[in-house]
C-alpha positions, 0 to 999 in steps of 0.5 A, a space after each residue: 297357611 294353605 287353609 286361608 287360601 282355600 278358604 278365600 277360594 270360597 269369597 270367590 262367587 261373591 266377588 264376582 257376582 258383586 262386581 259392577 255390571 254394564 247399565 244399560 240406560 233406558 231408551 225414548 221407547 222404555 219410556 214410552 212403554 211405561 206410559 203406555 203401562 200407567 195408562 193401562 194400569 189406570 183403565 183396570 183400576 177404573 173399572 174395578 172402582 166401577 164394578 164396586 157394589 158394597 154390599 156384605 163386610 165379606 164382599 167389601 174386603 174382598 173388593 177393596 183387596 181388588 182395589 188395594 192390588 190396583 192402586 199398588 199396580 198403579 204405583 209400581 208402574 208410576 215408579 217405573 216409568 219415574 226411574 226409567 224417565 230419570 235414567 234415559 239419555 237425552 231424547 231425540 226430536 223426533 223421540 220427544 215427539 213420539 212420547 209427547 203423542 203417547 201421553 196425550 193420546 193416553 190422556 183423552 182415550 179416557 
């Protein structure tokens, strides 16, 4: 008898652990962020494409490494800004503003 509740102490950490915590819901400046990662993300890929020569079976696979961790690094950082944009609360003008001159801002820097 004393056996199951002993034994049941030990489900203890992991009840705790896999309660639900508080979300906190991204803000107008998360998202903001987020683009400003895309871009950059974006310019570092630009530039690796740019600097591509070819050249030896070698140098090509160690390139296209380098441009194959750029396009994954430009994915998470898509995905991120996709999931932060879904989940943040209403905007306000003012926010909406702020994030309207960060995207066209990022845009023609290019």
């Amino acid at each position: 008898m004393y056996f199951f509740f002993f034994a049941s102490l030990l489900f203890l950490p992991a009840l705790a652990d896999s309660w639900p915590k508080q979300i906190t819901l991204p803000t107008a400046q998360n998202v903001i962020d987020s683009v400003i990662n895309i871009h950059h993300a974006v310019l570092e890929q630009d530039a690796t494409v740019q600097a591509h020569t070819g050249g030896s079976l070698l140098a090509a696979f160690v390139d296209n490494t380098k441009i194959m961790a750029g396009i994954a690094k430009m994915h998470h950082a898509n995905r991120q800004g996709f999931r932060r944009a879904k989940m943040a609360k209403t905007f306000s003008a003012k926010d909406s503003v702020r994030l309207i001159d960060t995207v066209l801002a990022t845009g023609t820097s290019m």
